[in-house]
N, C-alpha and C positions, 0 to 999 in steps of 0.2 A: 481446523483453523485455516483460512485462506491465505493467500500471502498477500492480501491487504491487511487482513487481519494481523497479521504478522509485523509488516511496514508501520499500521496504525501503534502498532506497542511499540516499537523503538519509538516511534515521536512522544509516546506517551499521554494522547487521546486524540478523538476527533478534533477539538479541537485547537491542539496545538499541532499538528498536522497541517489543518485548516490557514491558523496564521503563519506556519513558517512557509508555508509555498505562495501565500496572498491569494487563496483560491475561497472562497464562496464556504461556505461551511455545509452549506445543502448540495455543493459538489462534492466535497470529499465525504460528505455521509452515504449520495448516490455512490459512490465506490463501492463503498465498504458494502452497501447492501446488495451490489451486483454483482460483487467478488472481484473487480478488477477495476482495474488503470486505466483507459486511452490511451493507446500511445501519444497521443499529443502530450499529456501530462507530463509522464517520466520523468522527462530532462529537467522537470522543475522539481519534482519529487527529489531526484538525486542533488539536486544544484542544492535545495534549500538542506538533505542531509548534510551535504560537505561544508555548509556554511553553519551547520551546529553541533559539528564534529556528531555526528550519528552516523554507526557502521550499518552501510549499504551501498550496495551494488546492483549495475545491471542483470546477475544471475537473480538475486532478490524481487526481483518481476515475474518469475516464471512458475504456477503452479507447483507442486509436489504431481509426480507420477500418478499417484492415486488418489486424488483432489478428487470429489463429486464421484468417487463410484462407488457402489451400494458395498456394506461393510466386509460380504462377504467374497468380494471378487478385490479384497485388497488381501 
């Protein structure tokens, strides 16, 4: 699971995601399909968790260690 993927489940779907940042719904779905954020996003990402009380942080941006590498070299 990516850590959009991860992001996208504390909101609890695309697209309430979607509405609480006021972003595009085929933005945040482009996320999710590319595995990551922009940083331009983030700061709206976090602002709209803190304004729906959703636990996240800027560590919650950062892959896992072993994100994308073949099963056996984890």
């Amino acid at each position: 699971m990516s850590y959009v993927d991860q992001i996208v489940s504390r909101f609890g779907s695309l697209v309430s995601l979607s509405r609480a940042t006021g972003k595009p719904y085929s933005t945040v779905k482009s996320w999710k399909d590319r595995g990551s954020i922009p940083d331009e996003h983030k700061p709206d990402v976090l602002a709209a968790a803190r304004q729906h009380a959703i636990a996240l942080g800027p560590e919650d941006f950062f892959p896992t260690p072993t994100e994308g590498l073949p099963t056996a070299a984890r």
